[in-house]
DOTORKOL-66588 format. One record per residue (C-alpha): residue in one letter; x negated, y, z; residue number from 1. Coordinates in Angstrom, 2 decimals. Layout:
BEGIN
(r A (X Y Z) NUM)
...
***
This chain:
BEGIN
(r X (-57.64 111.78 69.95) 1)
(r X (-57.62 112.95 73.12) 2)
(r X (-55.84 111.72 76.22) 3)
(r X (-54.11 115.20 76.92) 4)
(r X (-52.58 114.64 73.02) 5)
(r X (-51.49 111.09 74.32) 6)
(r X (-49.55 112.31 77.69) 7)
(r X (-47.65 115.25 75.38) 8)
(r X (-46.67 112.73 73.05) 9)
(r X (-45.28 110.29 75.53) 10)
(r X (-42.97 113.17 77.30) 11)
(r X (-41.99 114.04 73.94) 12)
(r X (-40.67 110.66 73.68) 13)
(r X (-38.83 110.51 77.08) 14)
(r X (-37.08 113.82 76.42) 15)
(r X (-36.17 112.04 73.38) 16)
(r X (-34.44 109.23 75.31) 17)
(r X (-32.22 112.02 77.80) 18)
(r X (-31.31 114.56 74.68) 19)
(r X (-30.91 112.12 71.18) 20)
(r X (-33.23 112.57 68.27) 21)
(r X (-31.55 115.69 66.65) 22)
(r X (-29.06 117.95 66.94) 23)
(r X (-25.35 118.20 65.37) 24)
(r X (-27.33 119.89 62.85) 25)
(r X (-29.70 117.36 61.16) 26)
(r X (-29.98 113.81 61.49) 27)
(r X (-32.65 111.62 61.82) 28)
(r X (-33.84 108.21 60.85) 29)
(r X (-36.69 105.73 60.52) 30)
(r X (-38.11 104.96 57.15) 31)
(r X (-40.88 102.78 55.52) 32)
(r X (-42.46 104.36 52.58) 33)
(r X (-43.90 101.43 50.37) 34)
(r X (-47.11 103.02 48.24) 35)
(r X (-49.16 102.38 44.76) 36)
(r X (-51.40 99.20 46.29) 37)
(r X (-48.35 97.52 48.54) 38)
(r X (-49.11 99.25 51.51) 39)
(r X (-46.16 100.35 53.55) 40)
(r X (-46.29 103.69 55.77) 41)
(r X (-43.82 103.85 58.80) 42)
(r X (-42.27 106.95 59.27) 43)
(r X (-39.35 109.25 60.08) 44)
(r X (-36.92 111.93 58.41) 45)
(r X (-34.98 114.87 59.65) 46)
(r X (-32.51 115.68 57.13) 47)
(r X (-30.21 119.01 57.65) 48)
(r X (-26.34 117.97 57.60) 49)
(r X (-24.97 120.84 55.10) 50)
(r X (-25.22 119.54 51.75) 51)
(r X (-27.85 121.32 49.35) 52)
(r X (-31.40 121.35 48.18) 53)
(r X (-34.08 122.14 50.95) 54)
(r X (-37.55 123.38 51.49) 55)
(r X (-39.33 120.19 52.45) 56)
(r X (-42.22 119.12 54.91) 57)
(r X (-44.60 116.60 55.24) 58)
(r X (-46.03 115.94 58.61) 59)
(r X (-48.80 113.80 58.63) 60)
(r X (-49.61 112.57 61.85) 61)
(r X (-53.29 113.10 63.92) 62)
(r X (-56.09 110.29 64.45) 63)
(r X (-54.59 107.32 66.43) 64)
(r X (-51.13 108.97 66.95) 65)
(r X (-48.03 107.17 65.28) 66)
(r X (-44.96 109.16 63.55) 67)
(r X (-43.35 110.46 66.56) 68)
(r X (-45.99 112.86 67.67) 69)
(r X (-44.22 115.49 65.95) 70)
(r X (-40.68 115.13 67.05) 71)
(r X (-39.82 118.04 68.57) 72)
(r X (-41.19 120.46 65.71) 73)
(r X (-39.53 118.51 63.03) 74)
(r X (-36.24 118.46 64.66) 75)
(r X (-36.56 122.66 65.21) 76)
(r X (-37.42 122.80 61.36) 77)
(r X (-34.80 120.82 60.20) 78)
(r X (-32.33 122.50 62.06) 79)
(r X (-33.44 125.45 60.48) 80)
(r X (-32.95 124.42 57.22) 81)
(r X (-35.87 121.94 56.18) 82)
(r X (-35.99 118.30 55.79) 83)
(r X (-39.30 117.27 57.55) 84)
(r X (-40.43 113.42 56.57) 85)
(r X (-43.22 112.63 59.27) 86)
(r X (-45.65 109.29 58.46) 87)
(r X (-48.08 107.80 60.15) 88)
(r X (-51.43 107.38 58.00) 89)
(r X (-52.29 103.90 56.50) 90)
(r X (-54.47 101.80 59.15) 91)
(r X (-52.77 102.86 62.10) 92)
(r X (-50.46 101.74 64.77) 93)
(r X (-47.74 99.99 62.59) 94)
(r X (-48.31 101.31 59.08) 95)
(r X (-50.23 98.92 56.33) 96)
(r X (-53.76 99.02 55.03) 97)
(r X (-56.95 100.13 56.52) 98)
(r X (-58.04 103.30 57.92) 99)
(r X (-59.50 105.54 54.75) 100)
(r X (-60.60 109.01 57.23) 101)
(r X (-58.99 110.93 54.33) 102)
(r X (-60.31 109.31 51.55) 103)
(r X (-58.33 108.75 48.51) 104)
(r X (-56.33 106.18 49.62) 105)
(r X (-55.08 108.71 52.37) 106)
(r X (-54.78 111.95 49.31) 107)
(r X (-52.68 109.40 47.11) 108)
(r X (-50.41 108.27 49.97) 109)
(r X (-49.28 112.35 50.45) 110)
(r X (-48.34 112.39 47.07) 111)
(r X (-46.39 108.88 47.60) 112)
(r X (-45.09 110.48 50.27) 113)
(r X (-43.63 113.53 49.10) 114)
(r X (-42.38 111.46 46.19) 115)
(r X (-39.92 109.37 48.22) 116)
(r X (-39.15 112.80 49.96) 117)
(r X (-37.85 113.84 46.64) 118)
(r X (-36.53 110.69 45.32) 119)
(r X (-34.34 110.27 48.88) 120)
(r X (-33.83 113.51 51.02) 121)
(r X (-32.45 117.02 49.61) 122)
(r X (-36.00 118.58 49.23) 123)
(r X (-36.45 120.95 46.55) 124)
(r X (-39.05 119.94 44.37) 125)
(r X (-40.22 123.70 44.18) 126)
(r X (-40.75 123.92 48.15) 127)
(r X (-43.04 121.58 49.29) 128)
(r X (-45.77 121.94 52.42) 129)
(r X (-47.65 119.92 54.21) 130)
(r X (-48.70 119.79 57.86) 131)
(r X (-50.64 118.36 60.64) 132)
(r X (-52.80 118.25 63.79) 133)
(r X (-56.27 117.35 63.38) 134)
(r X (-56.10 114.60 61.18) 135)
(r X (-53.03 115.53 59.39) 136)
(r X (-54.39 118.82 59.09) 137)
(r X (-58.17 117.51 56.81) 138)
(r X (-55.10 115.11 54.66) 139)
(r X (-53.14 118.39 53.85) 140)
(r X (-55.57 120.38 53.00) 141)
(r X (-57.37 117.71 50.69) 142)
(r X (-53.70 116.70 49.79) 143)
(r X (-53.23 120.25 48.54) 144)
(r X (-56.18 120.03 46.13) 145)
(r X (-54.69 116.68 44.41) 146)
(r X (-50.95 117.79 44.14) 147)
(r X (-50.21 120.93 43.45) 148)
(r X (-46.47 120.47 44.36) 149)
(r X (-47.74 121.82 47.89) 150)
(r X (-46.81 125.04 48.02) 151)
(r X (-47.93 125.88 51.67) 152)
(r X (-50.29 123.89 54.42) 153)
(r X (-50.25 124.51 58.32) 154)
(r X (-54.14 122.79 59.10) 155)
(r X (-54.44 122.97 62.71) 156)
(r X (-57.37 122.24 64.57) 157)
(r X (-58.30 121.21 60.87) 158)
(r X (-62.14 120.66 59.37) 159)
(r X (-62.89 121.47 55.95) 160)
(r X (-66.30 119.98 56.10) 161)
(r X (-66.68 116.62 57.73) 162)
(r X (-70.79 116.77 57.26) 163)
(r X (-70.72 119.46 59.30) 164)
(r X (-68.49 118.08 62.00) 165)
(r X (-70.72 115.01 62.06) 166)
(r X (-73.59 116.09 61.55) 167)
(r X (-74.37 119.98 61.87) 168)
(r X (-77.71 121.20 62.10) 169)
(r X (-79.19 117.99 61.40) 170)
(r X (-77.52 117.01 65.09) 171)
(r X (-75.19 113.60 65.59) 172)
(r X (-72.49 114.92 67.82) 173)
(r X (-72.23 111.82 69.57) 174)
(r X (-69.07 112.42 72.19) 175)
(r X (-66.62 113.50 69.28) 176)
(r X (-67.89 110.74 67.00) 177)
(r X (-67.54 107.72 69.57) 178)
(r X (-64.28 108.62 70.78) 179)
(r X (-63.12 108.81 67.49) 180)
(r X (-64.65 105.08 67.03) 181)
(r X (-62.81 104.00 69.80) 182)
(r X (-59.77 104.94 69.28) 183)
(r X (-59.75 103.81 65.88) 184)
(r X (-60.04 100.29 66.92) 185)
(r X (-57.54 100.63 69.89) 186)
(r X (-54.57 102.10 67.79) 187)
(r X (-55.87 100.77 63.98) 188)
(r X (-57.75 98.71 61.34) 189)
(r X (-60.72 100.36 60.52) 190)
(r X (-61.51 99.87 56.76) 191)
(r X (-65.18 98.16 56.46) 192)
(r X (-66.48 101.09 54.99) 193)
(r X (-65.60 103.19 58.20) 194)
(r X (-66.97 100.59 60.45) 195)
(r X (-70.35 100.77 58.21) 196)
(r X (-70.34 104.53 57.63) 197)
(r X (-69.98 104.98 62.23) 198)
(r X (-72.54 102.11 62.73) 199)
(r X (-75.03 103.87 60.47) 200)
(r X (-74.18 107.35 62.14) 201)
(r X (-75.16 105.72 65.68) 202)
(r X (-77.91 103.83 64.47) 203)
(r X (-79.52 106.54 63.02) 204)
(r X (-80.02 105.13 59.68) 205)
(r X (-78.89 105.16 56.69) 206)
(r X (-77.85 109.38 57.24) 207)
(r X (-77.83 109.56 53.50) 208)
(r X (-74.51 107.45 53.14) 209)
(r X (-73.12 108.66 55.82) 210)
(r X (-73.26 112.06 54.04) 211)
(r X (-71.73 110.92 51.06) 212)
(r X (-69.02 109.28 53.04) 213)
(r X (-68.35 112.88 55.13) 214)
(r X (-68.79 114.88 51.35) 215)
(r X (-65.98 112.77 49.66) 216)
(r X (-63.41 114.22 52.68) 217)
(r X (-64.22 117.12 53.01) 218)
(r X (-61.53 119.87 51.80) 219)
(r X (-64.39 122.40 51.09) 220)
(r X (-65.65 119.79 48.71) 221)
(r X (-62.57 120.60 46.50) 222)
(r X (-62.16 123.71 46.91) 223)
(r X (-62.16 124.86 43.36) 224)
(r X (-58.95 122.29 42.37) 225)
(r X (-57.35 124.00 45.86) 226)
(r X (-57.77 127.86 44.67) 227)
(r X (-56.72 126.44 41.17) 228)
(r X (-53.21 125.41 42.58) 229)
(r X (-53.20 128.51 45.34) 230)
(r X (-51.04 127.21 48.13) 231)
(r X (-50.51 129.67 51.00) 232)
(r X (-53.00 128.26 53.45) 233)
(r X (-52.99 128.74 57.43) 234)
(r X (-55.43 127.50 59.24) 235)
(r X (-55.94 127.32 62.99) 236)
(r X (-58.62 126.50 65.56) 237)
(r X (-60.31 126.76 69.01) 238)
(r X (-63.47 128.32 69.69) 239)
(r X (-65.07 125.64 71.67) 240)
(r X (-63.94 122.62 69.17) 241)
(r X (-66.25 120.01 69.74) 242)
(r X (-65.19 117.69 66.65) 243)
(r X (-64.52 120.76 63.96) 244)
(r X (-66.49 123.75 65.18) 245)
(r X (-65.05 127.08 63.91) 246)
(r X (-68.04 128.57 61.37) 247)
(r X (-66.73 125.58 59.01) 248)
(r X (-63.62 126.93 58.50) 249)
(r X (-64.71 131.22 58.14) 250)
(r X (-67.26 130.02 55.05) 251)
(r X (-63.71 127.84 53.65) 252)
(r X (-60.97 130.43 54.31) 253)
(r X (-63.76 133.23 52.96) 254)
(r X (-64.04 131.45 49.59) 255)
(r X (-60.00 131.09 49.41) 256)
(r X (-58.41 132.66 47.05) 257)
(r X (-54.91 132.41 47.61) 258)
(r X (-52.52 133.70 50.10) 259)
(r X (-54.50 132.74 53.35) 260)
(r X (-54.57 133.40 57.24) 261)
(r X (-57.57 132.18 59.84) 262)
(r X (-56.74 132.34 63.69) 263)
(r X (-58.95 131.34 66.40) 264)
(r X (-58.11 130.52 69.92) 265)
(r X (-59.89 129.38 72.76) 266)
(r X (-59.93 125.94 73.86) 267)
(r X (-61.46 122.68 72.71) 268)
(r X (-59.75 120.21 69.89) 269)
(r X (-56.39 120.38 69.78) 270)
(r X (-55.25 121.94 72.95) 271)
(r X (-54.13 124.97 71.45) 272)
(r X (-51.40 123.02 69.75) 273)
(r X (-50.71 121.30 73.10) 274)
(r X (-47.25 122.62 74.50) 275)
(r X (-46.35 122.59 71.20) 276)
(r X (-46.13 118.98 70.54) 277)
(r X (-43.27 119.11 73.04) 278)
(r X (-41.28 121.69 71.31) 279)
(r X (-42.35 124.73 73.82) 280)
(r X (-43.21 127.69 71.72) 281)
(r X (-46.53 128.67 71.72) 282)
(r X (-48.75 131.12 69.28) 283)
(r X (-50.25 128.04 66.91) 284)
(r X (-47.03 126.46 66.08) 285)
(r X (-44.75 130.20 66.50) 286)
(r X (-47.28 131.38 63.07) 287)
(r X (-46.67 127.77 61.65) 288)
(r X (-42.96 128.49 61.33) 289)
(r X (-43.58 131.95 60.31) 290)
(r X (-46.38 130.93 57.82) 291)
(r X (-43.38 128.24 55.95) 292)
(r X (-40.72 130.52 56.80) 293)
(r X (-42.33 133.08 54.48) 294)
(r X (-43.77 130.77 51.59) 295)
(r X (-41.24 127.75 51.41) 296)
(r X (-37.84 129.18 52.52) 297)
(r X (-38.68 133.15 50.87) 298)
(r X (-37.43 134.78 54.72) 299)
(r X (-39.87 137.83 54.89) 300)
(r X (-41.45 137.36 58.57) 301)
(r X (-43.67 139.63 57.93) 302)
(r X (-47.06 137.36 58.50) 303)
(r X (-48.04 138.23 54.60) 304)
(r X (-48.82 141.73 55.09) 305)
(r X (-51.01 141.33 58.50) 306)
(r X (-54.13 141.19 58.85) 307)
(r X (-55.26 137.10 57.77) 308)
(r X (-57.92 136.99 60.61) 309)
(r X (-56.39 136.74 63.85) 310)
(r X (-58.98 136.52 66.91) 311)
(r X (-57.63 135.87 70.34) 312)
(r X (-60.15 137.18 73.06) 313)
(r X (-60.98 134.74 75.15) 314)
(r X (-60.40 135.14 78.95) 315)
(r X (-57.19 137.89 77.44) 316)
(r X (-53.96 137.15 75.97) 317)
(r X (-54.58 140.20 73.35) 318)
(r X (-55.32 139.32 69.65) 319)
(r X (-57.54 141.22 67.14) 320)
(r X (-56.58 141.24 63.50) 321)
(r X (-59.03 141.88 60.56) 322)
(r X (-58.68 141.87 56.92) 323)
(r X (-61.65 139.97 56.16) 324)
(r X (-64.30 137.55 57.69) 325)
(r X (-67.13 140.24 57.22) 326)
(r X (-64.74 142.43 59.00) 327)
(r X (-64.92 140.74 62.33) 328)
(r X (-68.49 142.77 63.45) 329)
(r X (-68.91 145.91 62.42) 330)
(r X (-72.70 145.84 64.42) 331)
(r X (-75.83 144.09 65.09) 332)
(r X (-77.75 144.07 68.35) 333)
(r X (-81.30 142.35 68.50) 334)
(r X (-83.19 141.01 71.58) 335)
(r X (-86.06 139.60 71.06) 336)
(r X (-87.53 137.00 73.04) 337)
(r X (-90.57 138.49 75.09) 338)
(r X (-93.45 135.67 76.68) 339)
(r X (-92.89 134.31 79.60) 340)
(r X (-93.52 135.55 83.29) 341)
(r X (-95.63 133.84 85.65) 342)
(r X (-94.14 135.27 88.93) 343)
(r X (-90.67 134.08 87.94) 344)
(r X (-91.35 131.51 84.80) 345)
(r X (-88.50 133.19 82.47) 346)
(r X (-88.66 136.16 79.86) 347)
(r X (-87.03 138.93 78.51) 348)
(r X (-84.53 139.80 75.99) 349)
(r X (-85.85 143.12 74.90) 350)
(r X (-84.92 145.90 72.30) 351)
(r X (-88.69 146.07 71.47) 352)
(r X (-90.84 143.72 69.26) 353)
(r X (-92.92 141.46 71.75) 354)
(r X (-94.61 138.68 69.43) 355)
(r X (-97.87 136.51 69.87) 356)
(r X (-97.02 134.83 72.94) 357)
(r X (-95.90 130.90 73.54) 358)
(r X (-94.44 129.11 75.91) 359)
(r X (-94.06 125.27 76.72) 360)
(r X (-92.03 122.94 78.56) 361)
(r X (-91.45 119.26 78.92) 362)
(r X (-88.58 118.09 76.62) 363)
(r X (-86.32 114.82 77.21) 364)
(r X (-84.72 115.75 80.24) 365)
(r X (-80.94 117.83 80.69) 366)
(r X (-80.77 120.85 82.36) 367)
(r X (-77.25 122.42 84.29) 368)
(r X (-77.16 123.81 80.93) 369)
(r X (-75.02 121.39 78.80) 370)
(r X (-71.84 121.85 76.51) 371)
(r X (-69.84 119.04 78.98) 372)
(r X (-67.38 116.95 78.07) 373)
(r X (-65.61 116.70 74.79) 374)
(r X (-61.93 118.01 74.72) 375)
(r X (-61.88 118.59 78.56) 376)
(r X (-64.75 121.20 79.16) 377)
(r X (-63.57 123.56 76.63) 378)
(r X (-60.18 122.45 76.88) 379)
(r X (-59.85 123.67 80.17) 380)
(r X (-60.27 127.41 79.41) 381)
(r X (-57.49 127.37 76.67) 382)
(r X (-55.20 126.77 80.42) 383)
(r X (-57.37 128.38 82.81) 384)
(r X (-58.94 131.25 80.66) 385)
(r X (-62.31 130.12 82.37) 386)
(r X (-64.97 129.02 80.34) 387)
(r X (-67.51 126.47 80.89) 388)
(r X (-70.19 127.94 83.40) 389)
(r X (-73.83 127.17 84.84) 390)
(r X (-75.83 128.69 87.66) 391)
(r X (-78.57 130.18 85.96) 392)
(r X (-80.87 130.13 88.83) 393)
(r X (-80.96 126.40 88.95) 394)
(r X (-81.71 125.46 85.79) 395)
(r X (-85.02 124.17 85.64) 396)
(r X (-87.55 126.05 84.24) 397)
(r X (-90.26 123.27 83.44) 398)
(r X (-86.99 121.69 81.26) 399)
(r X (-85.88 124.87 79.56) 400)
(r X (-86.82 128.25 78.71) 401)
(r X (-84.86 131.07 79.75) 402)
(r X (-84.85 134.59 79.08) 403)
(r X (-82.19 137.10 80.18) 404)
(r X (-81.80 140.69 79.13) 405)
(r X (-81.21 143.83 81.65) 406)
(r X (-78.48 144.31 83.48) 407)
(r X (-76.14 145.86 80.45) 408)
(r X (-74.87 149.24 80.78) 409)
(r X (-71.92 148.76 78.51) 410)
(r X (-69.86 146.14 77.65) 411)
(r X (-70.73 144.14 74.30) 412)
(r X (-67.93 143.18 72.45) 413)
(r X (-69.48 139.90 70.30) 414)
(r X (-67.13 138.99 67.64) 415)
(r X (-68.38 136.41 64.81) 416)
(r X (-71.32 133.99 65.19) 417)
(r X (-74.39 135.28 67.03) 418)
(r X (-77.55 134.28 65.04) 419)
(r X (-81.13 132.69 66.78) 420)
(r X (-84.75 132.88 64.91) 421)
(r X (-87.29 130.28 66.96) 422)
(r X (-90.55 129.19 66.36) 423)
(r X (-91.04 125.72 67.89) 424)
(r X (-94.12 123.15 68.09) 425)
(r X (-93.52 119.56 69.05) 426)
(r X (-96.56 118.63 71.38) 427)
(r X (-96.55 114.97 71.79) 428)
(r X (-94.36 114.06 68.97) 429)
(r X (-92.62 114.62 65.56) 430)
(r X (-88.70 114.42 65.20) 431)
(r X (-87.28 116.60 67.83) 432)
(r X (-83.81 118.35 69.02) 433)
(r X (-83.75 122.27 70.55) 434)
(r X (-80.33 123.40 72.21) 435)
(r X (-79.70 127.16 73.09) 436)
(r X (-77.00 128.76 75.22) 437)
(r X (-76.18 132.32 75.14) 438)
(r X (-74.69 132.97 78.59) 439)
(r X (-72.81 135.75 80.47) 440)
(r X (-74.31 136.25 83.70) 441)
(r X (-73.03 137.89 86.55) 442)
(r X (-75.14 139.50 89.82) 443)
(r X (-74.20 135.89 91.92) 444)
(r X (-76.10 134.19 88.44) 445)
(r X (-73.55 132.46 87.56) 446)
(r X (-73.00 132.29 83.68) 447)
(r X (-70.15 131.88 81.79) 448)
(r X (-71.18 129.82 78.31) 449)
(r X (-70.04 132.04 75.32) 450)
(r X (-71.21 129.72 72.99) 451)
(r X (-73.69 127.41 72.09) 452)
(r X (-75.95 125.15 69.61) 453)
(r X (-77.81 122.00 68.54) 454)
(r X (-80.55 121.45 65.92) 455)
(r X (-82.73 118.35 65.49) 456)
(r X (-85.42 119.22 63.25) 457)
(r X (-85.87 115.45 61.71) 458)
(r X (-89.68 115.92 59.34) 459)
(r X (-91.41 118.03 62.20) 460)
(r X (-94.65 117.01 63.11) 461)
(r X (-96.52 116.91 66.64) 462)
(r X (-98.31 120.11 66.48) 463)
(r X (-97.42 121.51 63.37) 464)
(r X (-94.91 125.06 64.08) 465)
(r X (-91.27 124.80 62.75) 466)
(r X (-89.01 127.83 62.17) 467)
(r X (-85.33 127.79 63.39) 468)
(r X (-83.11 129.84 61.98) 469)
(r X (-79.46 128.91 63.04) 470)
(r X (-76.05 130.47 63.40) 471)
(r X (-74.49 129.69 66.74) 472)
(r X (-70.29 128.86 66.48) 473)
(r X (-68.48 131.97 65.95) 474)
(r X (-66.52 133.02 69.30) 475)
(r X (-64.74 136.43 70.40) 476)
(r X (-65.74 137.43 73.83) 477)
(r X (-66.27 140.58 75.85) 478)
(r X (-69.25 140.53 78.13) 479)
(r X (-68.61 143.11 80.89) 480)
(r X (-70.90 146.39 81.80) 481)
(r X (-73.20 145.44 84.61) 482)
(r X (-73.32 141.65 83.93) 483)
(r X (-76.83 140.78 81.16) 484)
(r X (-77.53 138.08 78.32) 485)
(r X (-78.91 134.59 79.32) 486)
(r X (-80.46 132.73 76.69) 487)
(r X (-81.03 129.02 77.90) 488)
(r X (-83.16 126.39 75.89) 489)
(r X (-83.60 122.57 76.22) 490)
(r X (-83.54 119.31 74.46) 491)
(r X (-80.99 117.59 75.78) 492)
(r X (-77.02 117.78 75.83) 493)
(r X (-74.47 114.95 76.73) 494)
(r X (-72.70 115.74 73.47) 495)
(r X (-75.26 114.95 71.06) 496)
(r X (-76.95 111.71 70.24) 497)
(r X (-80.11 113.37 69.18) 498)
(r X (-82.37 114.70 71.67) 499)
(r X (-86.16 115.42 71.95) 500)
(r X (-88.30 112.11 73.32) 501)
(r X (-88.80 111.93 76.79) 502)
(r X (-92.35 112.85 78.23) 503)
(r X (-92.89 115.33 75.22) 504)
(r X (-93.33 118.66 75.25) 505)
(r X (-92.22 121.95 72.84) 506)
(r X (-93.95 125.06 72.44) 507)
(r X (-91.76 128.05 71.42) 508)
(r X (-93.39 130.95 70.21) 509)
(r X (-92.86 134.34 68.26) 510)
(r X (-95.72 134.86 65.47) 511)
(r X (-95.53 138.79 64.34) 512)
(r X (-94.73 136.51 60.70) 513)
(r X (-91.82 135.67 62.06) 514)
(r X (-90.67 136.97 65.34) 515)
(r X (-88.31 135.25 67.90) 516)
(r X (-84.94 136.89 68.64) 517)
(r X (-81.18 136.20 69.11) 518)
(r X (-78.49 138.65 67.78) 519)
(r X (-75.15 139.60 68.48) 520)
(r X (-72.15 140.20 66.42) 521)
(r X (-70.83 143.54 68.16) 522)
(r X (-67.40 145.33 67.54) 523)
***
């Protein structure tokens, strides 16, 4: 959990101290929640003051944040007219038990949960949602597929596929997954089985279990028992999240088949949500109360008959709405990957087939090409509007390959997840990582990152040519008339663990069998 997450919470807290916990409207309390096994969860309820049955909901609170994190929502809903019971998770801070990463101790404590909601509070047994940030988010929407008394889910910043979050292409995302370790054992009691499953992930071994571990939380796992029950089901993420990258959550909310809305945002993990956390509207949490507003009290806001995919454009303010996934790009344009020049040791992205051609460089070493720093590179253009940028001219061409289009005479609107076809040959050894950046590139040469990707191709062998065919994360983001395409590729990125051995070398190439181009999802 990040440290921006932490500082929110804290002020949340200290307004807390000048204004009271609630209002004359709904009071508020701390409880313990005592579950199946003995464990006890600490918590918190807002309860509205007029007597009579309630819409209900459950806040469950993100990784290595106690109960209180969501103060300032839970008051505004239960002064609307909800009781809102907020826990913190088993294994941290001062609830029981060991940490379970939404396993099924975690699905069987919601249901505890919104047991003792009904057994205790006013909630009406008919209108029951769950909620959360990160964390919370993965428990509610697993939650939802075990207890079909939730009605309606607010996921934000949410995964539905923890492999993938791990582990995506094959590629350890090492940033995301050691901060996660960390503060785990600063704020919990990580269950053995967590301390295993993190120690195999960074020892590289063992990949198999840690699979199995990621498979048995992952929402999209049970999706069936989820469109069985068919709560209404918002989800909402950044762009740039560096623990639960977006495409994850397009493939889940596609195969939904209930009521259902997707919205994307830029920013990093969780900092979309930010202002939120201290009660300051903002778009995330403004469609949360809409979303519950409309499936738990019955008030008509409207948000059912929009559009359920809701892009904001990043560097704007403006939103797009669609009424599908496949809706997003209505085009396709190709640029192939031409061989490399000798007078200025780059190619060409080109509208014409080039193929036949190769290219080498010496892998192991990082470029001015990277993805940054987990929650704060990205996390900085969800405030600024900026994204993360490079000067293309610097990056070093014996370390990367780089190929850039022509100076674009219109503006390409890419909306979805751009697409790359490689061929690649490990020189000097086998197991090896490749990570492109499509870039926006201005006459100065600066570019601005619109998104990127990792892939470790783990059987390859020294000499033998390898085919990658990937799917970059899915992003919405104008690149301007006059400015061109950068494509940047190397083997080495500060938020991975994997990366291509030092003093090797990779061969890209484009056979006319297969030839080598990137793609763009165009409005």
């Amino acid at each position: 959990m990040s440290w921006l997450r932490a500082i929110a919470v804290s002020a949340v807290l200290s307004l807390c101290v000048i204004a009271g916990p609630a209002s004359a409207s709904s009071s508020f309390r701390l409880i313990d929640i005592t579950t199946r096994d003995g464990v006890t969860l600490k918590g918190n309820v807002f309860t509205p003051d007029t007597p009579g049955r309630y819409p209900a909901i459950i806040f469950i609170t993100s990784w290595a944040l106690p109960s209180l994190e969501y103060l300032a929502q839970a008051q505004q809903f239960a002064d609307a007219g909800y009781v809102v019971v907020s826990y913190t998770p088993r294994g941290f801070w001062t609830s029981g038990g060991a940490i379970d990463t939404a396993g099924p101790k975690d699905i069987g404590d919601v249901t505890e949960v919104i047991n003792w909601a009904l057994a205790n509070t006013p909630a009406d047994p008919a209108r029951i949602g769950a909620a959360g940030v990160s964390y919370g988010a993965g428990i509610s929407l697993i939650g939802a597929a075990f207890d079909s008394r939730i009605r309606a889910v607010a996921a934000l910043s949410c995964w539905t596929d923890l492999t993938n979050s791990l582990f995506a292409n094959q590629t350890r995302h090492l940033q995301s997954a050691g901060l996660l370790w960390l503060s785990a054992e600063l704020t919990g009691k990580p269950s053995a089985e967590l301390r295993q499953a993190l120690s195999d992930f960074f020892a590289n071994q063992n990949l198999d279990g840690v699979i199995s571990y990621a498979q048995a939380r992952s929402a999209a796992t049970y999706l069936d028992r989820v469109n069985a029950s068919r709560p209404a089901i918002l989800m909402a993420n950044a762009y740039g999240d560096t623990f639960f990258e977006p495409n994850q959550l397009a493939d889940f909310f596609t195969r939904l088949s209930g009521p259902k809305r997707l919205e994307l945002r830029p920013g990093d993990h969780a900092i979309p949500e930010l202002t939120g956390i201290l009660g300051i509207p903002n778009d995330a949490w403004t469609s949360t109360r809409r979303w519950f507003d409309q499936y738990l009290r019955g008030v008509n806001t409207g948000i059912a008959a929009e559009n359920p995919v809701q892009l904001q454009i990043r560097g704007q303010g403006s939103y797009e709405s669609f009424p599908s996934w496949g809706a997003v790009s209505t085009s396709t344009a190709r640029y192939n990957l031409s061989d490399v020049h000798w007078w200025n040791n780059e190619g060409d992205l080109k509208t014409g087939s080039e193929t036949g051609w190769s290219a080498t460089i010496f892998a192991g070493a990082d470029t001015v090409a990277n993805g940054g720093v987990v929650l704060l590179t990205n996390g900085v253009e969800a405030i600024t509007g900026e994204p993360p940028t490079a000067w293309i001219p610097v990056v070093d061409r014996s370390n990367a390959a780089v190929w850039q289009s022509d100076w674009l005479t219109s503006s390409r609107r890419v909306r979805g997840s751009p697409h790359l076809r490689l061929t690649v040959t490990p020189g000097s050894s086998g197991q090896t990582t490749v990570i492109a950046y499509l870039f926006d590139t201005d006459w100065a040469g600066t570019g601005s990152l619109v998104t990127h990707v990792a892939v470790t191709l783990r059987d390859a062998v020294a000499g033998q040519p390898r085919a990658v065919d990937v799917d970059f994360p899915a992003t919405a983001y104008d690149v301007p008339s006059g400015h061109r395409l950068s494509l940047v590729i190397d083997t080495v990125d500060p938020l991975y663990a994997d990366k291509a051995p030092a003093l090797s070398t990779l061969t890209f190439s484009s056979p006319s069998s297969s030839p080598s181009y990137v793609s763009l999802p165009l409005k």
